[in-house]
N, CA, C and O of each residue as an XYZ file, in Angstrom:
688
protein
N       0.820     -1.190      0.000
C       0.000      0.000      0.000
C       0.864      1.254      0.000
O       0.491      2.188     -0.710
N       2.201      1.401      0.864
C       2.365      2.568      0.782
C       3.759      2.534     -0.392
O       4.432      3.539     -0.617
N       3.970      1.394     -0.950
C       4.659      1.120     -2.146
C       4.076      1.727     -3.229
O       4.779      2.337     -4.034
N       2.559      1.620     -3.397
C       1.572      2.493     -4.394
C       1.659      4.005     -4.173
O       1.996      4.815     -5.037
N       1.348      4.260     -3.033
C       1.634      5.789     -2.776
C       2.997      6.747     -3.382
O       2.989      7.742     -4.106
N       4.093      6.020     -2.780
C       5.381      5.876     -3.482
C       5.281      6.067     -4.774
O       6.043      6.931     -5.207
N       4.569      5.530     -5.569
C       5.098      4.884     -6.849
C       4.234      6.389     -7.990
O       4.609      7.060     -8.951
N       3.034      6.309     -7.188
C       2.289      7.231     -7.926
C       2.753      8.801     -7.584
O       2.615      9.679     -8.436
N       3.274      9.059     -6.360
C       3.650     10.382     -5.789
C       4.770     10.523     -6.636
O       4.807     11.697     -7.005
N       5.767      9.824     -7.148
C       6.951      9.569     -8.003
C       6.504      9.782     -9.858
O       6.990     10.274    -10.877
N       5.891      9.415     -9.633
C       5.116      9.578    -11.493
C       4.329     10.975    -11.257
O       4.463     11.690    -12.251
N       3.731     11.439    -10.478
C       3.017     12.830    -10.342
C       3.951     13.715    -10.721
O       4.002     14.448    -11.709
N       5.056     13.481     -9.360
C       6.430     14.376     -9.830
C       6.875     14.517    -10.556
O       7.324     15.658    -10.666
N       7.153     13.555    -11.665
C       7.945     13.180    -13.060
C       7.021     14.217    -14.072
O       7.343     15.195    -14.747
N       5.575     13.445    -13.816
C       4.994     14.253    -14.907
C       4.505     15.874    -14.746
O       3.952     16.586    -15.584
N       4.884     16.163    -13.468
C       5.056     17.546    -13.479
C       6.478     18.350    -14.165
O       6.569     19.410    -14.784
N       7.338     17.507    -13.821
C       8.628     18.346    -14.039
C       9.136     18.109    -15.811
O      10.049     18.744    -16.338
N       8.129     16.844    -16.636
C       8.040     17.673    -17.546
C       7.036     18.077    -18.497
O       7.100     18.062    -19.727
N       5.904     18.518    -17.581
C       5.286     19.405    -18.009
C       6.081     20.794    -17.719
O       5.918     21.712    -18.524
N       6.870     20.967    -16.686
C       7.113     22.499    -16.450
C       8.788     22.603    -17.062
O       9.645     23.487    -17.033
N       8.739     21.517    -17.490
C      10.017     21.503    -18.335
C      10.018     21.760    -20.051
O      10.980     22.212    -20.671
N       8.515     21.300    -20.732
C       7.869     21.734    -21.868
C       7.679     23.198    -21.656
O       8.292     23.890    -22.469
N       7.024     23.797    -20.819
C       6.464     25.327    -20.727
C       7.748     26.497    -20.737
O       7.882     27.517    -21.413
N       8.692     25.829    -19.596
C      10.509     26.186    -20.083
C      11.130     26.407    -21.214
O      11.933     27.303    -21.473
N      10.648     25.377    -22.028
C      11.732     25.497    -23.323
C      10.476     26.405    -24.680
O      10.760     26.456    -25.877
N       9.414     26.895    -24.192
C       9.002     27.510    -25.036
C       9.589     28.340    -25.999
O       9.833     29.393    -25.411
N       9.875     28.407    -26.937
C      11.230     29.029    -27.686
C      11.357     31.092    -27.509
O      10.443     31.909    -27.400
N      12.293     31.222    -27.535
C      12.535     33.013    -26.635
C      12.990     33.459    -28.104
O      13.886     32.855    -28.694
N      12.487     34.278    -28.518
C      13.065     35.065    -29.456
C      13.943     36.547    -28.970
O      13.479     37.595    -28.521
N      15.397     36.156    -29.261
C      16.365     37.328    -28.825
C      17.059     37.838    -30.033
O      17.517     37.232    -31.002
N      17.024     39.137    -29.732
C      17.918     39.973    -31.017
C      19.099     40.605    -30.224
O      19.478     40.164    -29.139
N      19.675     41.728    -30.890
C      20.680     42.099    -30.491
C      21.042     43.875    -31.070
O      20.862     44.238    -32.232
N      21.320     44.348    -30.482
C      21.687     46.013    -31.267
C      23.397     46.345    -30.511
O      23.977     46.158    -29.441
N      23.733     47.087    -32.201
C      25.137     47.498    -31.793
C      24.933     48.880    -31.216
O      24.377     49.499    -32.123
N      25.100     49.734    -30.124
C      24.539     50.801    -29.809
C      25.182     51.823    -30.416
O      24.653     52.705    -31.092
N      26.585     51.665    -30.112
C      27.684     52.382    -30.469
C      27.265     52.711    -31.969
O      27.171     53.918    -32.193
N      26.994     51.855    -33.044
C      27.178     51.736    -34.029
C      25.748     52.591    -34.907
O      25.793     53.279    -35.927
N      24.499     52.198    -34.005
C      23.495     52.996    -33.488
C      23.282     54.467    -33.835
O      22.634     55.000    -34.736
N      24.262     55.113    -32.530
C      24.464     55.943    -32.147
C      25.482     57.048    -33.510
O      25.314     58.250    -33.714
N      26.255     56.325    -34.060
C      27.246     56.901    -34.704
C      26.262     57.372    -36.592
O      26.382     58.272    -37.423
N      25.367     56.110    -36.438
C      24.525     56.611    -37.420
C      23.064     57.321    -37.787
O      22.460     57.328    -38.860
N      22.699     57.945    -36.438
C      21.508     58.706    -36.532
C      21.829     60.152    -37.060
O      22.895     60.746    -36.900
N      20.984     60.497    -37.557
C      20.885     62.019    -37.367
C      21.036     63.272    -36.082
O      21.553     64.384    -35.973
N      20.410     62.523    -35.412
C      20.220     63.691    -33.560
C      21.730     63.501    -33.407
O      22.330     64.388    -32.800
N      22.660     62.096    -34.044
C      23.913     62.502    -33.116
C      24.910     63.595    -33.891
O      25.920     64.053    -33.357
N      24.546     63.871    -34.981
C      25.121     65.031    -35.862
C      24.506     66.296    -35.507
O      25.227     67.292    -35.469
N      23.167     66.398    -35.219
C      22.758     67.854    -34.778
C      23.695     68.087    -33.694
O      24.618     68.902    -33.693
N      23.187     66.877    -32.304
C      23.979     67.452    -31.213
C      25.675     67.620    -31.251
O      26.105     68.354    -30.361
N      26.827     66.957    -32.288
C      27.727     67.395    -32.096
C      27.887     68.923    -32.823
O      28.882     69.601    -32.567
N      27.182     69.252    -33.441
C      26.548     71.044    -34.569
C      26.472     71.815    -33.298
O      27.166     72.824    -33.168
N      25.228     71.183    -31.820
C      25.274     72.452    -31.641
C      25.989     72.184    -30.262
O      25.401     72.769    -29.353
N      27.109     71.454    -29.839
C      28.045     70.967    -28.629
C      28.918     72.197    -29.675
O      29.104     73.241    -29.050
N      29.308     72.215    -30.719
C      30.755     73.299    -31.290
C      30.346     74.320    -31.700
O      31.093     75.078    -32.318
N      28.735     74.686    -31.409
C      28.109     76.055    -31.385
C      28.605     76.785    -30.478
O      29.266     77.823    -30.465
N      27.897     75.602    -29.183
C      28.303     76.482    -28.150
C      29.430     76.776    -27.187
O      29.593     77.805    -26.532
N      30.230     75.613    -27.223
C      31.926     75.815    -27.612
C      33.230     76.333    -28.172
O      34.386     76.141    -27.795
N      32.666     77.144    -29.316
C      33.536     77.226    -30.186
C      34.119     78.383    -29.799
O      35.321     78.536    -30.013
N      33.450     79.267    -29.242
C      34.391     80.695    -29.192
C      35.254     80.318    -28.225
O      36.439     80.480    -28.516
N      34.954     79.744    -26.880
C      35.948     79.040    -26.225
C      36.882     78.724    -26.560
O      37.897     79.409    -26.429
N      36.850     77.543    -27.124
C      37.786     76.737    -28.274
C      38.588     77.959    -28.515
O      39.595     78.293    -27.892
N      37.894     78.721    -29.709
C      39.134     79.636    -30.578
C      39.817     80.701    -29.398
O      40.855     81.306    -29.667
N      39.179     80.857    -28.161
C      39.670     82.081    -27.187
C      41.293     81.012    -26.797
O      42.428     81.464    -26.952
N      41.056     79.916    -26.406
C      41.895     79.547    -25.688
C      43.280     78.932    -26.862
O      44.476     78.836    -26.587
N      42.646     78.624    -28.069
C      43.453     78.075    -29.261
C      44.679     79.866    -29.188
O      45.898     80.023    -29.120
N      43.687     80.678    -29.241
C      44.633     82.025    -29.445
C      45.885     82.377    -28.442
O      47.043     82.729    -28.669
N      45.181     82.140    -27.279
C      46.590     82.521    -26.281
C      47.386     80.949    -26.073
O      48.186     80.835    -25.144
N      47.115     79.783    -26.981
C      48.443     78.676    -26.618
C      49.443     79.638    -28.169
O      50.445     80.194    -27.719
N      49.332     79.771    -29.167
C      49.145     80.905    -30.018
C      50.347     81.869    -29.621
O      51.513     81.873    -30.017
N      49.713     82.649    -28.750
C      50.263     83.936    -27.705
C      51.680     83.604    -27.506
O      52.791     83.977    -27.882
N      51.035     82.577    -26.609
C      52.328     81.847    -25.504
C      53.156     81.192    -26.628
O      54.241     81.759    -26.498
N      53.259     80.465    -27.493
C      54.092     79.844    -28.588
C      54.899     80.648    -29.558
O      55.868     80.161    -30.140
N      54.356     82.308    -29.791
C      54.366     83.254    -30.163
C      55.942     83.854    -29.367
O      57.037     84.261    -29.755
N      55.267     83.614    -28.092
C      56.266     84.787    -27.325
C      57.204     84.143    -26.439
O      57.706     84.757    -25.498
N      57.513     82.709    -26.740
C      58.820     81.455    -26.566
C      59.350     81.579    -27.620
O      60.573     81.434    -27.641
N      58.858     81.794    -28.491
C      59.988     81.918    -29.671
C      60.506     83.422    -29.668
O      61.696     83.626    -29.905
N      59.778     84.314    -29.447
C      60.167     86.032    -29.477
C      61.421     85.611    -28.349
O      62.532     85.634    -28.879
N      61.420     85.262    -26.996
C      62.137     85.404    -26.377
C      63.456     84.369    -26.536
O      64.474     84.485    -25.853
N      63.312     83.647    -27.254
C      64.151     82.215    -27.392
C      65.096     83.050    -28.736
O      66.321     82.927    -28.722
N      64.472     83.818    -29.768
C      64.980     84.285    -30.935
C      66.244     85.455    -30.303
O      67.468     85.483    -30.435
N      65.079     86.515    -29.447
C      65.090     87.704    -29.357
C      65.878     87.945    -27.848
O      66.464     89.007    -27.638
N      65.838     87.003    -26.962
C      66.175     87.125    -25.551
C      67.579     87.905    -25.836
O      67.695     89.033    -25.357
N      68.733     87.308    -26.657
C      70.006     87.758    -26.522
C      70.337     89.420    -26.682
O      71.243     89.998    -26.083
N      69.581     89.917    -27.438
C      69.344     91.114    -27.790
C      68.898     92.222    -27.343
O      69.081     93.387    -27.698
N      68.013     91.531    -26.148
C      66.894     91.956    -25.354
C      67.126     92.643    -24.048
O      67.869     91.904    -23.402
N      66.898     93.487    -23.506
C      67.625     93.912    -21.928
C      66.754     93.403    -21.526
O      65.726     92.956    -22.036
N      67.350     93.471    -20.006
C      67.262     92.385    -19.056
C      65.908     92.629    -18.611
O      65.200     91.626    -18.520
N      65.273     94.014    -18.241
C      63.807     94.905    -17.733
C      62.923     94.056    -19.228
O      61.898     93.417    -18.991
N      63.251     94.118    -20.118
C      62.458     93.360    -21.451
C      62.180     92.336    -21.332
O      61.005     91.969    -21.299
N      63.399     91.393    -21.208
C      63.199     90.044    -20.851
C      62.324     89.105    -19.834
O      61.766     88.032    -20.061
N      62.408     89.983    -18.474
C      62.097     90.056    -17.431
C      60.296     90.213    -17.522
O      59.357     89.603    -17.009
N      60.449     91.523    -18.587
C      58.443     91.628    -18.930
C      57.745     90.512    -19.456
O      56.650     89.997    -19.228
N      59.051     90.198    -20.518
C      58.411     89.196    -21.463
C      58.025     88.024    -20.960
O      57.020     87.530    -21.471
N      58.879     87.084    -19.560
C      58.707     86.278    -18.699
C      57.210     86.471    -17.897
O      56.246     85.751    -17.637
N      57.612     87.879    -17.669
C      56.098     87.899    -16.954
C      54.769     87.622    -17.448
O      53.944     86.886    -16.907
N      54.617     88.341    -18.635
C      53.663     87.857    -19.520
C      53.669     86.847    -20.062
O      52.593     86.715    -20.645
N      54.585     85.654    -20.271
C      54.496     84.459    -20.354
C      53.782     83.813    -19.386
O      52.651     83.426    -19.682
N      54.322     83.565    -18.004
C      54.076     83.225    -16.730
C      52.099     83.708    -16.801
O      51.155     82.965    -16.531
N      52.064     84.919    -17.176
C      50.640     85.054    -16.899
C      49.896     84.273    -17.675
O      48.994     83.562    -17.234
N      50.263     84.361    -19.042
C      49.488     84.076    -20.034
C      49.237     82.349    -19.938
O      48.263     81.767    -20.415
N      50.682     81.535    -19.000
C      50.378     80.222    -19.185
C      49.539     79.431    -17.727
O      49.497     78.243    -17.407
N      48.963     80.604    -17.097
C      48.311     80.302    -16.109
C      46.694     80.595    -16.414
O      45.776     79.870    -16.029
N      46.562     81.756    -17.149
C      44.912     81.438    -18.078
C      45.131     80.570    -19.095
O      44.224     79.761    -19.292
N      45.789     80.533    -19.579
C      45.674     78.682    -20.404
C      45.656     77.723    -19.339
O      45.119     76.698    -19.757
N      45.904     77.647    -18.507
C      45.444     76.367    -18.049
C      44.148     76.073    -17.509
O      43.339     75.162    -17.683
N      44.206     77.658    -16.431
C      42.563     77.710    -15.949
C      41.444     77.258    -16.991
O      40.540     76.474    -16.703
N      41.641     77.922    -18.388
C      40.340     78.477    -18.922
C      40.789     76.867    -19.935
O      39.780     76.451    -20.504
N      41.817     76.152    -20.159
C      41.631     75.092    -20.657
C      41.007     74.253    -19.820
O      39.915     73.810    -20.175
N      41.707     73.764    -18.224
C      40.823     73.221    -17.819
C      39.251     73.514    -17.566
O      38.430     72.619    -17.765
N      38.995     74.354    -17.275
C      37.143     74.915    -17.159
C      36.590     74.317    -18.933
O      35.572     73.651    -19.123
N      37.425     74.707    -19.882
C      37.066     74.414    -21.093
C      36.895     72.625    -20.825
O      35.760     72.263    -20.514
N      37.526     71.991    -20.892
C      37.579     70.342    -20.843
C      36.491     70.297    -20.125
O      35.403     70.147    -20.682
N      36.593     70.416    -18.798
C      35.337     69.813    -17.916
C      34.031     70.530    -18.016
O      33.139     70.222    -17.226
N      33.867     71.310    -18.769
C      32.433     72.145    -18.888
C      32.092     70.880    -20.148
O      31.125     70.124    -20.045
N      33.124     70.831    -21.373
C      32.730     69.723    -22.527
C      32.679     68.377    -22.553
O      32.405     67.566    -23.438
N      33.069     68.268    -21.153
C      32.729     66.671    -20.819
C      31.981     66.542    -20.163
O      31.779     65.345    -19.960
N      31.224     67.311    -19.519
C      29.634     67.095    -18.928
C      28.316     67.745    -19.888
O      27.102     67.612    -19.731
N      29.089     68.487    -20.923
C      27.804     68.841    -21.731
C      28.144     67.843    -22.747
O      27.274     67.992    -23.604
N      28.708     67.175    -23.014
C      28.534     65.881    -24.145
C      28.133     64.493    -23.136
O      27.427     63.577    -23.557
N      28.615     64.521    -21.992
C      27.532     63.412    -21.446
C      26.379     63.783    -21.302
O      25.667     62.811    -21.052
N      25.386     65.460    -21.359
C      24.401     64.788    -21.096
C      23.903     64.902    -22.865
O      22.793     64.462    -23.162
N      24.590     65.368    -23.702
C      23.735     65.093    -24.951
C      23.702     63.483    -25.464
O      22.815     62.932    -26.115
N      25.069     62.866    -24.909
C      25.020     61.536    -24.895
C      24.123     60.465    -24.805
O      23.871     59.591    -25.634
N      23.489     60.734    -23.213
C      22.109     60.449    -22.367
C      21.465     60.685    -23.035
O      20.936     59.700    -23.550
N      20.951     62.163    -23.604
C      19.559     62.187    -24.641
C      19.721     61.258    -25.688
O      18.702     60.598    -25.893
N      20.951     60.925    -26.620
C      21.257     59.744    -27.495
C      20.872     58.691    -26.853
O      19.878     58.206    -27.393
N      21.205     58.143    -25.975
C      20.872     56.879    -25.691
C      19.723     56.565    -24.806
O      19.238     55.449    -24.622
N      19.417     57.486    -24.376
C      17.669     57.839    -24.298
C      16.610     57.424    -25.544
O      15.692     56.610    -25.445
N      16.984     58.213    -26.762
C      16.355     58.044    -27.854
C      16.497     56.694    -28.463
O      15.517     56.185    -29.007
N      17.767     56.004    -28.411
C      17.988     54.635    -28.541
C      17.317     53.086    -27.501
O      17.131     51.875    -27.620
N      17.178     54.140    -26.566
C      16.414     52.782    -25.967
C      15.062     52.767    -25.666
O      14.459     51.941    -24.981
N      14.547     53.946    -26.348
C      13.176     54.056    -26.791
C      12.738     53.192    -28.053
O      11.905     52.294    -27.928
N      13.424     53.543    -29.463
C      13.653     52.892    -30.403
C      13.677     51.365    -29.868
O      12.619     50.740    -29.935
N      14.382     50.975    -29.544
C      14.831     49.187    -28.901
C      13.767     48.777    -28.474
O      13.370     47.717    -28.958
N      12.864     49.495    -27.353
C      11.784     49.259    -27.243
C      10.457     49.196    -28.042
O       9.750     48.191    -28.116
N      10.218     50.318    -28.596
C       9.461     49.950    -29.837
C       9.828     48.983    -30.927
O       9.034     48.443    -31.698
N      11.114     48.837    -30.894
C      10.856     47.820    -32.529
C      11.088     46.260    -31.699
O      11.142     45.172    -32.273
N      11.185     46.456    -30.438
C      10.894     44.748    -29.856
C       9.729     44.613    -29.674
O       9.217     43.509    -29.858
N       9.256     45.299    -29.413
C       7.990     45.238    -29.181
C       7.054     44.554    -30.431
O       6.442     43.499    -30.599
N       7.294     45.690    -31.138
C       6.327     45.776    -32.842
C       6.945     44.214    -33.464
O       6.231     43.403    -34.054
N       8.066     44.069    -33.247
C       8.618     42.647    -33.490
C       8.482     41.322    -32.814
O       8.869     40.221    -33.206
N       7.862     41.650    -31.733
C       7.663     40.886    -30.840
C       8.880     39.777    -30.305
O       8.981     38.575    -30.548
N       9.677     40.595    -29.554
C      11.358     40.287    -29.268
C      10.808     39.986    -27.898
O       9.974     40.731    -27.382
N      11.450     38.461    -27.059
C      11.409     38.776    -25.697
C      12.594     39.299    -24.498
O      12.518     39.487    -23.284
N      13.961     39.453    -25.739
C      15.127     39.790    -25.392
C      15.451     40.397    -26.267
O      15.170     39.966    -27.386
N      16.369     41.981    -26.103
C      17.682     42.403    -26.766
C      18.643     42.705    -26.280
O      18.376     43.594    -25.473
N      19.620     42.498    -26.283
C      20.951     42.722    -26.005
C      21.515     43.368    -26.654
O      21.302     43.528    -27.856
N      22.643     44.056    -25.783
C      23.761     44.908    -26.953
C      24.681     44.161    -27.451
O      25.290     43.424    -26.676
N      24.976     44.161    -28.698
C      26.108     43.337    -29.221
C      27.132     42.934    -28.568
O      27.400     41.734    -28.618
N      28.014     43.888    -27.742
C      28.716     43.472    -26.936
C      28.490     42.297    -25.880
O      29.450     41.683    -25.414
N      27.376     42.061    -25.583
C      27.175     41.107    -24.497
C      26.919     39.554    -25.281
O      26.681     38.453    -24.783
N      27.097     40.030    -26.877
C      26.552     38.245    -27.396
C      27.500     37.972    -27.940
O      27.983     38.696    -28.811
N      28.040     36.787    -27.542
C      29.609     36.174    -28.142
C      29.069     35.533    -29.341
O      29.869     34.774    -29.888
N      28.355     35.601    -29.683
C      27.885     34.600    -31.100
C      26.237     35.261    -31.437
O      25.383     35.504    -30.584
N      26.159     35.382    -32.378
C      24.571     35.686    -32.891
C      24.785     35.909    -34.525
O      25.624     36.435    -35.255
N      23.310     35.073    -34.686
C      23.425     35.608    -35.879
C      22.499     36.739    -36.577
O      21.513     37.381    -36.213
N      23.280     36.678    -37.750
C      22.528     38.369    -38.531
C      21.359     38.570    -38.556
O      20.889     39.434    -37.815
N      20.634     37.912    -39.323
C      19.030     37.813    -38.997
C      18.972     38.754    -37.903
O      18.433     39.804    -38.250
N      19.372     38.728    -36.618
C      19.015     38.873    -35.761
C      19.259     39.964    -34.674
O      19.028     40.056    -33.468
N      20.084     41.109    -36.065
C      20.297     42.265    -35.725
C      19.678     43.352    -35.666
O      19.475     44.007    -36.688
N      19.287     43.723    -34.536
C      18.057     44.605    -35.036
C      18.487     46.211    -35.082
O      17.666     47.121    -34.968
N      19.818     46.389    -35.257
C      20.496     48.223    -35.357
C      19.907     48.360    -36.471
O      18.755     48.687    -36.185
N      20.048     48.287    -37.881
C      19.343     49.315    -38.267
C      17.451     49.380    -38.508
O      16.741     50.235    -39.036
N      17.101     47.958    -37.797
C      15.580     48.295    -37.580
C      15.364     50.005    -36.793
O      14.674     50.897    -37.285
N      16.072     50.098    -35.626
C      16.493     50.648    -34.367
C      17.006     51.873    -35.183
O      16.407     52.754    -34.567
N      17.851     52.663    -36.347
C      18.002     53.421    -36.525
C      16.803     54.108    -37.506
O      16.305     55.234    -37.547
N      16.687     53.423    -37.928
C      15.381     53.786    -38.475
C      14.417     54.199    -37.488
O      14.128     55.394    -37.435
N      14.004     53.571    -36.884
C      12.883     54.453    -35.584
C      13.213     55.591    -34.729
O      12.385     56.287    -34.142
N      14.812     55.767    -34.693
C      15.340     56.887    -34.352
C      15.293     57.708    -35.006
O      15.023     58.797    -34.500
N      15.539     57.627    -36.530
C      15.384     58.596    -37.501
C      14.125     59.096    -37.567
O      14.030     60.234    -38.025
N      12.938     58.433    -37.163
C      11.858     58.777    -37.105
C      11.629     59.669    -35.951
O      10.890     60.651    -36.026
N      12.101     59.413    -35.162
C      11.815     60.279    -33.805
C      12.006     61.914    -33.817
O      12.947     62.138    -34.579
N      11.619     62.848    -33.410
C      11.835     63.829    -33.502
C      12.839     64.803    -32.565
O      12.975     65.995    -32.841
């Protein structure tokens, strides 16, 4: 009697685990997007580098002018020093000395002001990209995407970047 119990509690189990072993292997449809690659071919990422050297640029050319200055007036004094009295020389140092201390300030402020305003136009890029990803898995009915980087093997079929640039291009 409790050999039957056994026997049937043992086959219940079995035929549960593969029933829930059929419902498991239901097949997953996964794609994959190169983001980088994405990213390098929309449109928004050409506006935003247009208007990142809009609003950069006088910067840029202010600080391009006094390395300029300073390169200018190492050679005046490197040419010219021998020639030069000593009260001359002495100026010319000074105004070197000054000039290579706002190059650095206003280079560094320049760097780190353009590396936080290109991360966040970045973010809006990849904002817009994983909107896209979402809609075309969706409309495709994807239950996974991954970024290329994370799939050691996939195949083409199963790329969905330029589905994905295309819906970006669409985006406004």
């Amino acid at each position: 009697m409790l050999n039957k119990h056994v026997v049937k509690s043992a086959m219940f189990l079995m035929a549960s685990l593969l029933m829930a072993g059929a419902v498991a292997a239901k097949e997953m449809k996964i794609g994959y997007v190169d983001v980088q690659a994405v990213a390098a071919k929309i449109p928004q990422s050409a506006a935003l580098q247009e208007t990142i050297k809009k609003e950069f640029g006088q910067r840029v050319q202010d600080v391009q002018k006094l390395e300029k200055d300073i390169n200018f007036n190492i050679e005046k004094l490197r040419r010219d020093g021998p020639t030069m009295s000593e009260a001359q020389q002495e100026e010319l140092k000074k105004t070197l000395t000054t000039q290579r201390q706002q190059y650095e300030e206003q280079g560094r402020a320049l760097q780190e002001d353009l590396r936080v305003r290109q991360a966040e136009e970045r973010n809006k890029v990849l904002a817009l990209i994983k909107a896209a990803i979402d809609v075309v898995a969706e409309r495709d009915k994807f239950d996974m995407v991954l970024n290329s980087d994370a799939a050691v093997f996939a195949k083409p079929e199963y790329d969905l970047s330029e589905a994905v640039v295309a819906q970006v291009s669409k985006a406004k």
